[in-house]
Backbone as a ProteinNet text record, in pm:
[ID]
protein_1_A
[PRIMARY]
XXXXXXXXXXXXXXXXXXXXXXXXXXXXXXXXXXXXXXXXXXXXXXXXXXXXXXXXXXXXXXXXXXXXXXXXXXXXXXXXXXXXXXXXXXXXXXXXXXXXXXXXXXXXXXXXXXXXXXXXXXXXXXXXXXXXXXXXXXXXXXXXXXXXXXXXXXXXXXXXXXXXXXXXXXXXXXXXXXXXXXXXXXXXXXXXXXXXXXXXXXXXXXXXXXXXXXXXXXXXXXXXXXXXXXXXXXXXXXXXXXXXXXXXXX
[TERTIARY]
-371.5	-346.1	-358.1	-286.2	-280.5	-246.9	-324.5	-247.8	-360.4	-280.3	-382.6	-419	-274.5	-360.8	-474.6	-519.4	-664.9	-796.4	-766.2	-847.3	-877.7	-801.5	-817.3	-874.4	-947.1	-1015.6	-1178.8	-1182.8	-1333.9	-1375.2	-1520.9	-1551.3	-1511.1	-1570.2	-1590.4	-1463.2	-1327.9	-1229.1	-1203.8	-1204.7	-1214.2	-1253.5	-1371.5	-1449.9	-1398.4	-1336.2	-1259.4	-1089.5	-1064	-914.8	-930.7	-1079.7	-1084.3	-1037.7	-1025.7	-984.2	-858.1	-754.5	-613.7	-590	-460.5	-440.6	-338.1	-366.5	-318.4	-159.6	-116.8	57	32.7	165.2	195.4	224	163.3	230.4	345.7	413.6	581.3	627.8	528.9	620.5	578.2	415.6	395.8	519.9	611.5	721.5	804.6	862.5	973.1	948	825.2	832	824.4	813.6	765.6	913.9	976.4	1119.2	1191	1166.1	1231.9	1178	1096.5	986.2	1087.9	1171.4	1236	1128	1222.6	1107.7	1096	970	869.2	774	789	715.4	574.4	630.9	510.7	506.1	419.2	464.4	377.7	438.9	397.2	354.4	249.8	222	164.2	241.1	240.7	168.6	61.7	-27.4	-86.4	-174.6	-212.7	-331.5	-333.6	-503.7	-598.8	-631.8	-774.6	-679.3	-561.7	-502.5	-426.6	-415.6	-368.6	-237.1	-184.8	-56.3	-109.1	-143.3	-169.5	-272.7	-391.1	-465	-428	-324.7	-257.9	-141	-83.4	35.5	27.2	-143.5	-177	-152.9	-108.6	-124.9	27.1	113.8	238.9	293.5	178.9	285.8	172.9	279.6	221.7	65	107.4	2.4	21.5	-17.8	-6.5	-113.2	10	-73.2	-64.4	-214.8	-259	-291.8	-162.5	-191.2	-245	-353.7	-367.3	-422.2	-420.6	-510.1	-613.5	-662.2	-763.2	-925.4	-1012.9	-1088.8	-1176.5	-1247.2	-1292.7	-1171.2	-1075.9	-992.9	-985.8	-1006.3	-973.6	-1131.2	-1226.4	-1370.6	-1407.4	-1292.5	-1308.8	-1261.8	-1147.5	-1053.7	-1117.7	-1171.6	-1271.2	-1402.8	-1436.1	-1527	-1475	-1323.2	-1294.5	-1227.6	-1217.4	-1170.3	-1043.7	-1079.7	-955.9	-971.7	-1030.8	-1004.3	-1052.7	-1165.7	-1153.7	-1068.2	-1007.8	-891.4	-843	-863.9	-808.4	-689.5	-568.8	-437.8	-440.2	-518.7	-515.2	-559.1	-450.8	-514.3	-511	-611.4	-612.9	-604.3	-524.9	-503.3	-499.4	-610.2	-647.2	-543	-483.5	-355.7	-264.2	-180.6	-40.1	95.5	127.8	298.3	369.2	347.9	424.2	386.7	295	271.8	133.2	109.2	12.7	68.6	-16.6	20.3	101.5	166.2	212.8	304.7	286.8	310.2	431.1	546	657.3	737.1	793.3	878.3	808.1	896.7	806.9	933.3	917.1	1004.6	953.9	895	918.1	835.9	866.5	760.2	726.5	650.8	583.8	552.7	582.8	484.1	470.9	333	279.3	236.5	342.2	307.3	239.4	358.7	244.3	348	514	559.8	600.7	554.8	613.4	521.3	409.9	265.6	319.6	434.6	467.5	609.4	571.3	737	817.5	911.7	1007.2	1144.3	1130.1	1214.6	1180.9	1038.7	973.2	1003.7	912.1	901.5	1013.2	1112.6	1243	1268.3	1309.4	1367.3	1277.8	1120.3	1029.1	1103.5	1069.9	1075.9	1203.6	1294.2	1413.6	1401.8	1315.7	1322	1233	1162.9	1044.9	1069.7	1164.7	1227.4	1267.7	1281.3	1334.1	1434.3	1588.8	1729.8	1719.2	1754.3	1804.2	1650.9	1568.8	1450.4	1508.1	1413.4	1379.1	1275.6	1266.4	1170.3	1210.7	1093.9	1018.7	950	971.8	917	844.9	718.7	698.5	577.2	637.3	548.7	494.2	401.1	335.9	340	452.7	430	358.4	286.5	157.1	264.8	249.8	339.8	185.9	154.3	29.5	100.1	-1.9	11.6	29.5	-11.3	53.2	-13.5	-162.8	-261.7	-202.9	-140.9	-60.2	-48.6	19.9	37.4	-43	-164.7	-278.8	-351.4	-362	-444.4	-371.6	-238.6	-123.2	-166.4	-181.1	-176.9	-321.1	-445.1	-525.6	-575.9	-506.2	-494.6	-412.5	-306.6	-202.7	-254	-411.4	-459.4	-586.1	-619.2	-728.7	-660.9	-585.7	-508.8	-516.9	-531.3	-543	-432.6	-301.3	-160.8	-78.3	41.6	128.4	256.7	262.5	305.6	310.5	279.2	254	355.9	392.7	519.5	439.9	590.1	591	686.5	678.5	752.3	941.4	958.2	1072.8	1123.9	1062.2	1149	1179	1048.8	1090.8	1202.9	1207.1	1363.7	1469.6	1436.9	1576.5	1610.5	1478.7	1472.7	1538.6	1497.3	1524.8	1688.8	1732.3	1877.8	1954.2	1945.5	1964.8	1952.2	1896.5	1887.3	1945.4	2033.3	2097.1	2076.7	1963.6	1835.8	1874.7	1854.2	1850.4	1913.9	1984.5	2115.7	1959.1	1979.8	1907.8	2005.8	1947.2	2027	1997.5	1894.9	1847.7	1746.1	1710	1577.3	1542.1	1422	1367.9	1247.8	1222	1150.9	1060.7	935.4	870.6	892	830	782.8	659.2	610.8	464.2	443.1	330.5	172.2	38.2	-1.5	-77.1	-236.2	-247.2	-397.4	-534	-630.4	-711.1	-808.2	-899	-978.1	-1068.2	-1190.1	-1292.1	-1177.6	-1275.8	-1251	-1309.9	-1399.1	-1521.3	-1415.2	-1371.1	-1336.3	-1199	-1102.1	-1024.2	-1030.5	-1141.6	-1135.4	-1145.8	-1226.2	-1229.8	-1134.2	-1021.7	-898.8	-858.2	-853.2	-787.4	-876.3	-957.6	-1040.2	-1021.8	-950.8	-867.4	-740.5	-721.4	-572.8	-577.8	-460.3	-462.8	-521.6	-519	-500.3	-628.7	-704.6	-821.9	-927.8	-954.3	-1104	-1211.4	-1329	-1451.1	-1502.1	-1438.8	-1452.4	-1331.4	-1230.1	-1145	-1164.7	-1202	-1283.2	-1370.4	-1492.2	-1652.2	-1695.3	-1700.2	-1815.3	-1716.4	-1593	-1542.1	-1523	-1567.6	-1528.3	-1593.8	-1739.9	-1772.8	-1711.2	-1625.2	-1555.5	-1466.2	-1379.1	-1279.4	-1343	-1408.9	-1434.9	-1488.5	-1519.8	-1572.6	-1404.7	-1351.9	-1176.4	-1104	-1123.5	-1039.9	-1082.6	-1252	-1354.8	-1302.1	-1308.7	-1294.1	-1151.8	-1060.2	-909.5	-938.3	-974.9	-993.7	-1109.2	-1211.8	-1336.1	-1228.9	-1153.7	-1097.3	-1000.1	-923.2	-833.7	-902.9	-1047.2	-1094.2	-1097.4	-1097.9	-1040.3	-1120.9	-1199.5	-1316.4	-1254.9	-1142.6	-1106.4	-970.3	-920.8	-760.8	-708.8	-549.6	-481.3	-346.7	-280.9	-125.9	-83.3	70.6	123.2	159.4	134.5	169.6	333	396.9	522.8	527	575.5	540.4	706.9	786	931.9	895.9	1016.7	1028	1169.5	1195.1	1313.7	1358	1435.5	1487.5	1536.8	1460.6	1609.9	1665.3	1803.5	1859.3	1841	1858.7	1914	2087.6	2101.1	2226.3	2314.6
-1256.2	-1120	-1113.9	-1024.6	-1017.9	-837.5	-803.8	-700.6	-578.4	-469.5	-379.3	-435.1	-503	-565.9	-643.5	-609.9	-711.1	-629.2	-477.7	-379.8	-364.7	-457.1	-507.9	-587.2	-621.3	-752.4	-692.8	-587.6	-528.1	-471.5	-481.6	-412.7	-283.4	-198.8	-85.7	-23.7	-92.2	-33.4	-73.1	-173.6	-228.4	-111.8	-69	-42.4	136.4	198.3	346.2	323.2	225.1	243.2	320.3	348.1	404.7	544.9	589.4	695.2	740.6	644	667.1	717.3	794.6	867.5	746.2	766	592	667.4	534.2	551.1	667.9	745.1	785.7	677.6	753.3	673.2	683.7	735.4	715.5	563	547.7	422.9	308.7	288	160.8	156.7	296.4	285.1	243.7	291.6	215.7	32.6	31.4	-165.3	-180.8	-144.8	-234.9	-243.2	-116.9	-121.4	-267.6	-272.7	-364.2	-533.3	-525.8	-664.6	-789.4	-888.8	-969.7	-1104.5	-1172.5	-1272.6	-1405.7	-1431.7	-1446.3	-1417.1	-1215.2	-1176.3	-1164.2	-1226.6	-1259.8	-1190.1	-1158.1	-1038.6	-1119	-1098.1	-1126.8	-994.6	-998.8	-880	-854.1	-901	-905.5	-828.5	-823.4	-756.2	-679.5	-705.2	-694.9	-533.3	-565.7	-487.6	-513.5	-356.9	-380.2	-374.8	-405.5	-374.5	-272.3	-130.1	-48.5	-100.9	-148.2	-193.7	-301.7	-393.2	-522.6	-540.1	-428.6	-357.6	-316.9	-212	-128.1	-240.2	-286	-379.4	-502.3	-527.2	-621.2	-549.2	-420.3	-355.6	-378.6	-432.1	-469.3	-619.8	-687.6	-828	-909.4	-1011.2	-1129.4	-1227.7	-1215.7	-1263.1	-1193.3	-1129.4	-1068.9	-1130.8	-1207.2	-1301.4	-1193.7	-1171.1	-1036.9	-1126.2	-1119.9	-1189.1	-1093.3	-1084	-1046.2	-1133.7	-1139.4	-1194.9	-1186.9	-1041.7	-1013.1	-1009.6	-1109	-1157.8	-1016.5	-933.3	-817.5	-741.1	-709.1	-640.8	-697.1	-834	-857.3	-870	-881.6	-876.5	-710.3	-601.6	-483.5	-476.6	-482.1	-524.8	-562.1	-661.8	-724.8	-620.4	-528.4	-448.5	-373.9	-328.9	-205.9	-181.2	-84.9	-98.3	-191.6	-261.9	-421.6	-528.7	-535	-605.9	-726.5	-732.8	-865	-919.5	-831.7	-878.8	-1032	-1114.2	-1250.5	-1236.8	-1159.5	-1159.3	-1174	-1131.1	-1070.2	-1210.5	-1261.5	-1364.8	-1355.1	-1328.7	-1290.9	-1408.3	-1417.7	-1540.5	-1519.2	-1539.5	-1514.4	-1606	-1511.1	-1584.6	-1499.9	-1555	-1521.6	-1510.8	-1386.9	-1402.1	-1522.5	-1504.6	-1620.6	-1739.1	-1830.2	-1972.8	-1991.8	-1919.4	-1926.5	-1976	-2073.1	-2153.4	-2041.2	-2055	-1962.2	-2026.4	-1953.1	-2009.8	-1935.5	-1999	-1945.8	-2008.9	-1917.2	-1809.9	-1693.9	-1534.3	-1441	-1340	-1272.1	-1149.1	-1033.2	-1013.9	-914.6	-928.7	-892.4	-897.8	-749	-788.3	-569.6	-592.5	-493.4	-487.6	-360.5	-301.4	-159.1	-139.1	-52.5	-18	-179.7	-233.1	-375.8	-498.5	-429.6	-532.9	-543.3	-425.3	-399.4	-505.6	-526.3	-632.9	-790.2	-800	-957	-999.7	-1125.4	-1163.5	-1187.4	-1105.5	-1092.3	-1213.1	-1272.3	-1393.4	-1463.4	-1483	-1641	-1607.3	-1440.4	-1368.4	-1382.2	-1286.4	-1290.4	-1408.5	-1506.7	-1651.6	-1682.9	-1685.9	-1724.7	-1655	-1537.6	-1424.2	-1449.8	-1498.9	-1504.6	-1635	-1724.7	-1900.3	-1863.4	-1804.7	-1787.8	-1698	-1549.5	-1486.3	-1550.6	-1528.2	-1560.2	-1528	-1552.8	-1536.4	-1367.7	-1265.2	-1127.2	-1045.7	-1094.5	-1003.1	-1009.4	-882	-794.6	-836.9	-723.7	-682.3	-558.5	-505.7	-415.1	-310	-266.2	-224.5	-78.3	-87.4	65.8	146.5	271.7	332.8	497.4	503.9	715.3	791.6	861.6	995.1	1106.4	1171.4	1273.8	1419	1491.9	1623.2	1761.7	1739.7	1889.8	1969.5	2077.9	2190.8	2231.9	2385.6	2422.1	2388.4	2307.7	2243.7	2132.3	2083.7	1908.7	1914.3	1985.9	1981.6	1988.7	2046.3	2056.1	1930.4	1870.3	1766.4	1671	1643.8	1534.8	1573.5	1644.3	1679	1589.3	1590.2	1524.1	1376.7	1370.4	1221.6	1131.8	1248.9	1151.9	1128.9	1221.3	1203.8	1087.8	1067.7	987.7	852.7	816.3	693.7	595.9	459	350.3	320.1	316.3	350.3	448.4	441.1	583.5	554.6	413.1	364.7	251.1	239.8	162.9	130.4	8.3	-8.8	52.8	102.2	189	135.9	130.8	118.2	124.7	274.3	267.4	155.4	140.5	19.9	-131	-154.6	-262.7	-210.7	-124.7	-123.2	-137.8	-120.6	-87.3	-223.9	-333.7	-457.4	-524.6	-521.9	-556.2	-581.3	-451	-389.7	-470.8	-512.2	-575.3	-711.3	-768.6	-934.4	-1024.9	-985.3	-1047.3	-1117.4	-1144.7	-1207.6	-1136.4	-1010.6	-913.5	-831	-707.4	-598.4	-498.4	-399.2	-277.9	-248	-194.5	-142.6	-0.5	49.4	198.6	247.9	359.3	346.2	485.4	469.3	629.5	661.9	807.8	885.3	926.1	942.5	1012.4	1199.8	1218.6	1383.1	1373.2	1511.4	1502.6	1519.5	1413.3	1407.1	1506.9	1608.4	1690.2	1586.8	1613.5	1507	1596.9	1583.9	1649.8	1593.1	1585.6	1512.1	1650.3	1587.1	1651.7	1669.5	1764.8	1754.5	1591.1	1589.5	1392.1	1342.4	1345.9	1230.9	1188.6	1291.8	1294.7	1222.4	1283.3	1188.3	1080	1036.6	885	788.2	832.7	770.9	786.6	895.5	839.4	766.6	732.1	579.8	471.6	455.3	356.6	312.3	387.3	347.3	278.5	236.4	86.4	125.6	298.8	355.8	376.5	445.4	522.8	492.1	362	314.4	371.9	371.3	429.8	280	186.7	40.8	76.8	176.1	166.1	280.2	398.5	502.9	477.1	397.4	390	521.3	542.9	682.4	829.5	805.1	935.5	997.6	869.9	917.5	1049.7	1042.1	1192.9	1323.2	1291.3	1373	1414.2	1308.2	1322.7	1401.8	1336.8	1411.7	1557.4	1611.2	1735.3	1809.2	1716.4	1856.3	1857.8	1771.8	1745.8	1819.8	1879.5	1989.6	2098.9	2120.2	2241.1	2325.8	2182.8	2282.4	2319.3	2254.2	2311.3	2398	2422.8	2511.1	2642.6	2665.9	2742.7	2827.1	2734.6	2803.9	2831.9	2738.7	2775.8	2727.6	2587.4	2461.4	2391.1	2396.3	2278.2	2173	2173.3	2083.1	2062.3	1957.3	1959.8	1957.8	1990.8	1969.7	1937.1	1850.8	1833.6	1747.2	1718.5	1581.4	1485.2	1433.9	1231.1	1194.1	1140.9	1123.1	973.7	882.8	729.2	740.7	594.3	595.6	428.7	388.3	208.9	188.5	145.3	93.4	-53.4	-67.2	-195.4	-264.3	-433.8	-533.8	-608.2	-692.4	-814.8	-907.9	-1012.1	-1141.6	-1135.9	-1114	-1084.7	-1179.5
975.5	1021.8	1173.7	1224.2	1352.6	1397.7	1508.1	1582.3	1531.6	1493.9	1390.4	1235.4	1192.9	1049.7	1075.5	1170.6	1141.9	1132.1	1103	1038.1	953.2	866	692.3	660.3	756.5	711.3	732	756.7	770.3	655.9	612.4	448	472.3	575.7	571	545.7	613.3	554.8	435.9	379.9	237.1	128.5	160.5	105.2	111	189.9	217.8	122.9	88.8	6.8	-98.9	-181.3	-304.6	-233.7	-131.8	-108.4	-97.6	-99.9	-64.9	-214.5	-224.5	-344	-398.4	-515.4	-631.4	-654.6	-689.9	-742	-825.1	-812.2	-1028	-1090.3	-1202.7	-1328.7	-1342	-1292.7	-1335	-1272.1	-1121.7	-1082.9	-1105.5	-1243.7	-1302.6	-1456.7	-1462.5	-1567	-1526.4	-1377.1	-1339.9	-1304.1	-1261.9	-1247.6	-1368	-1471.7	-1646.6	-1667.1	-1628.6	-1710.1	-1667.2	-1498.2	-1469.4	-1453	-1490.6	-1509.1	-1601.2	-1510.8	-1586.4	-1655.6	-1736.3	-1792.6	-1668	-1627.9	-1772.3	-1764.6	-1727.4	-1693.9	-1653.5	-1501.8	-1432.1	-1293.7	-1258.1	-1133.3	-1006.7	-824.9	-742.1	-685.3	-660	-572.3	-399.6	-307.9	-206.6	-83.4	-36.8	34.3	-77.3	-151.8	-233.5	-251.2	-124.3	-82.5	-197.4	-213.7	-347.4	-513.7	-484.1	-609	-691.3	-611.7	-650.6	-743.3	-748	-810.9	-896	-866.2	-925.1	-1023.7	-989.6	-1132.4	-1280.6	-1233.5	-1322.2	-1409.2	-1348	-1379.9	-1492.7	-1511.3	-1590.3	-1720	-1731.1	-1885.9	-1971.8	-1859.4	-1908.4	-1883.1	-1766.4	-1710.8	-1827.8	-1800.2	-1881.2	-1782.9	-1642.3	-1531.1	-1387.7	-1331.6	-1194.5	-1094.5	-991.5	-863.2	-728.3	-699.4	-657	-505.1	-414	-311.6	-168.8	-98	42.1	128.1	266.6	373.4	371.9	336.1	349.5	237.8	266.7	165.2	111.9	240.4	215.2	106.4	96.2	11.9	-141.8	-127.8	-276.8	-317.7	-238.9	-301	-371.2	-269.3	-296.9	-400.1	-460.4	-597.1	-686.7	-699.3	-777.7	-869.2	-780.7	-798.6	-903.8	-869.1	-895.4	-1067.5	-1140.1	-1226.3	-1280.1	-1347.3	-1374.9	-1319.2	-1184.8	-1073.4	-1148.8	-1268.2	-1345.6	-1490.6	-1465.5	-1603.1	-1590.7	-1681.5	-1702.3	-1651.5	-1666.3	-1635.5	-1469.7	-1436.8	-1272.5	-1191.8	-1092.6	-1050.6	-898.9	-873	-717.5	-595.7	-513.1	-414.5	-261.7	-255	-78	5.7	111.8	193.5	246.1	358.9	337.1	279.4	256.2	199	264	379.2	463.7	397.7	343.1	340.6	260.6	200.4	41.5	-60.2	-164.3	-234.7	-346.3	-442.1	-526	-678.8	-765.8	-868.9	-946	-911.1	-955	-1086.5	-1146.6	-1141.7	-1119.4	-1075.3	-1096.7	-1138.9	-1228.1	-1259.2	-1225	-1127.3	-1041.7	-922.5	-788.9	-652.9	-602.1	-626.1	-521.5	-427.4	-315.9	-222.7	-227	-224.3	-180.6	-80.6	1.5	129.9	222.5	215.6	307.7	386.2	303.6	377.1	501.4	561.1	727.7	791	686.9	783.8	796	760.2	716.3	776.5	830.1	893.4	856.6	833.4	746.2	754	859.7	881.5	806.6	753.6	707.5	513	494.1	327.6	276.2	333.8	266.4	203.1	228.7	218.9	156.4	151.5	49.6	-49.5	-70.9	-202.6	-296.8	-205.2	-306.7	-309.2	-303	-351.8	-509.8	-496.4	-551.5	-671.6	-697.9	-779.2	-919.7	-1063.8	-1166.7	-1121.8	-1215	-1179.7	-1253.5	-1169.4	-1221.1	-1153.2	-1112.6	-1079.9	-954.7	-915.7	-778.6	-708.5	-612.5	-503.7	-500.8	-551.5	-530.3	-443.4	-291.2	-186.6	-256.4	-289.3	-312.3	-228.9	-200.5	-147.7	-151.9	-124.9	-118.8	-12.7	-87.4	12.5	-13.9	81	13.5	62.6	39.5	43.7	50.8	181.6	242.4	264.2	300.3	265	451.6	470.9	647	717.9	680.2	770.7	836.7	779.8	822.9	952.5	1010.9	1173.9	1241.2	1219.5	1267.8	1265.6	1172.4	1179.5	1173.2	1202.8	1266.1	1420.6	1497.9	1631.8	1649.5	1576.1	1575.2	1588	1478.1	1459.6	1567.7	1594.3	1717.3	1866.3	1870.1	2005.6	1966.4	1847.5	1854.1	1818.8	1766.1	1671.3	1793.5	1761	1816.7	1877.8	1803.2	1900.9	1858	1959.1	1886.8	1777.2	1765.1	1710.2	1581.1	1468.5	1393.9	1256.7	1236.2	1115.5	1074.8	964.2	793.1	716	603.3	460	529.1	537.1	571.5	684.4	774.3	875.5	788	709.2	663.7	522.3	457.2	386.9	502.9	614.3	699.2	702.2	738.7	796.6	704.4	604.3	445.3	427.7	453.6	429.7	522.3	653.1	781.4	778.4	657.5	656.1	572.2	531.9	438	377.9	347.3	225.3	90.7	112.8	-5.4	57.5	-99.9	-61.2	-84.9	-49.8	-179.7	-215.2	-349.6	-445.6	-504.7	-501.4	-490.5	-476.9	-495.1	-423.9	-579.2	-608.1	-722.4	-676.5	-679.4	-643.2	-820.8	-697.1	-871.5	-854.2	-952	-909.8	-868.6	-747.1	-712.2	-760.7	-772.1	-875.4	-795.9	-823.4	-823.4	-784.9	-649.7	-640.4	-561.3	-582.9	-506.7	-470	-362.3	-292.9	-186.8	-162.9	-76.9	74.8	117.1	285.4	336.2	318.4	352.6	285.1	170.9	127.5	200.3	200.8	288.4	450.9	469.4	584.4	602.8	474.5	443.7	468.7	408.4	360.5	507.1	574	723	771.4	775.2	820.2	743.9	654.1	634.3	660.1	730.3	769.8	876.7	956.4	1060.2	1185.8	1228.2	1341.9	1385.2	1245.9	1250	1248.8	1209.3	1144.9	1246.2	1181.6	1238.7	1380.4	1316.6	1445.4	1535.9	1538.4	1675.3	1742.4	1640.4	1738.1	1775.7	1768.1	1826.2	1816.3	1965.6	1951.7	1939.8	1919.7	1918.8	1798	1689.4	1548.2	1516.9	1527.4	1482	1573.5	1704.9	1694.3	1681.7	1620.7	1527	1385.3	1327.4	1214.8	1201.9	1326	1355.6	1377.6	1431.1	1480.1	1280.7	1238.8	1120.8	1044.3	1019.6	933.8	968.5	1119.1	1155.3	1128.4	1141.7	1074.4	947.7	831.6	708	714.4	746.7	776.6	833.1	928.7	926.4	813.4	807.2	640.4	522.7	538.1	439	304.6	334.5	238.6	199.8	137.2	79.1	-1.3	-48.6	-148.6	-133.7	-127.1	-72.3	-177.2	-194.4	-314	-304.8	-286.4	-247.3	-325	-345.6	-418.9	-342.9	-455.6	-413.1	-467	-406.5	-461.3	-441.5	-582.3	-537.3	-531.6	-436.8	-391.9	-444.3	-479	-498.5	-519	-389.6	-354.9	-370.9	-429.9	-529.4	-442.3	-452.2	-359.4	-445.2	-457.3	-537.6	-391.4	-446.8	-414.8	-337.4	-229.5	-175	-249.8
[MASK]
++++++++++++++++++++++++++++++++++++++++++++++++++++++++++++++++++++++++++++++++++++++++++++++++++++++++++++++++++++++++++++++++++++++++++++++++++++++++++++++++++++++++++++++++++++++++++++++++++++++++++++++++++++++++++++++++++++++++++++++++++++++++++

């Protein structure tokens, strides 16, 4: 890891993912539907498993790959994270050992972290004949506070700029590795979380951690209270919409 992904490699953020809001279930239906044989799934930046947890209830073996050792020790903890099926492999996408065939590859929210010159060309060596890739990711859908505490975050965040999901479909689309072929949306999933806990989860993200603010975090976490302390929000409530955009084999 390099750059900001190397914020993933700290427990404390490790240890804040239970806060990010989990897939729907609609989009562990859409990977089952499409899970070719022999059915065996790669799961690419793995983190604590959100995907690669759930996925053991339909694959035959899911290789639950991240860099980051704190993340899969977090995984481990977590509900599934010891299922026999689940085989977790500390490393890079780029050049980690791997055990192929695979009828299907995920990445959740992770492949913007990976060089896509080197993956691609792995991923499709590595593919059963007729499986995918998988790019899936969450969109959270707030409420009229959002701008408020986007204005926040954009003055404290480590940079002003950081990959997302979408660039690497663009990248994806642009490499003639792989075509996409479509992309499905879920319906929002109805999620709710604390004001704290909430904030949690933005300290897990690449920008925010409580190690790149130092001493400004508590006052970050004091502007982020105070917008909801104002409206009057003790408990957040918005949807999650999971997206998984399909690649072939060009």
């Amino acid at each position: 890891m390099s750059g900001l992904g190397e914020v993933f490699a700290d427990d404390a953020v490790a240890r804040l993912y239970r806060r990010r809001p989990p897939y729907p279930e609609a989009v562990f239906a859409m990977l089952r539907r499409r899970l070719e044989s022999p059915g065996t799934i790669l799961d690419a930046g793995a983190g604590t498993g959100a995907l690669a947890r759930t996925m053991t209830t339909f694959a035959e073996r899911v290789d639950a790959l991240d860099p980051s050792a704190a993340m899969i020790a977090e995984g481990r903890r977590l509900p599934g994270g010891g299922d026999g099926r689940l085989r977790w492999i500390l490393g890079r996408a780029e050049d980690a050992p791997l055990a192929p065939p695979y009828g299907l590859i995920t990445c959740g929210v992770s492949l913007h972290w990976m060089d896509l010159a080197v993956v691609l060309p792995r991923f499709r060596e590595v593919l059963a004949p007729g499986a995918h890739l998988a790019i899936v990711d969450n969109q959270n859908i707030h409420g009229p506070y959002r701008d408020e505490v986007w204005k926040i975050t954009d003055r404290y965040a480590a940079t002003s700029h950081h990959p997302e999901t979408p660039e690497a479909v663009a990248a994806v689309r642009a490499s003639g590795v792989f075509r996409i072929e479509d992309e499905e949306r879920t319906d929002p999933m109805p999620f709710e979380q604390s004001v704290d806990e909430y904030i949690e989860f933005l300290h897990s993200t690449s920008t925010l951690t409580r190690r790149q603010l130092g001493e400004r975090a508590k006052s970050f976490d004091d502007e982020v209270r105070t917008v909801f302390a104002r409206r009057g929000i003790a408990q957040l409530r918005y949807g999650v919409v999971g997206i998984v955009t399909w690649a072939a084999i060009a």
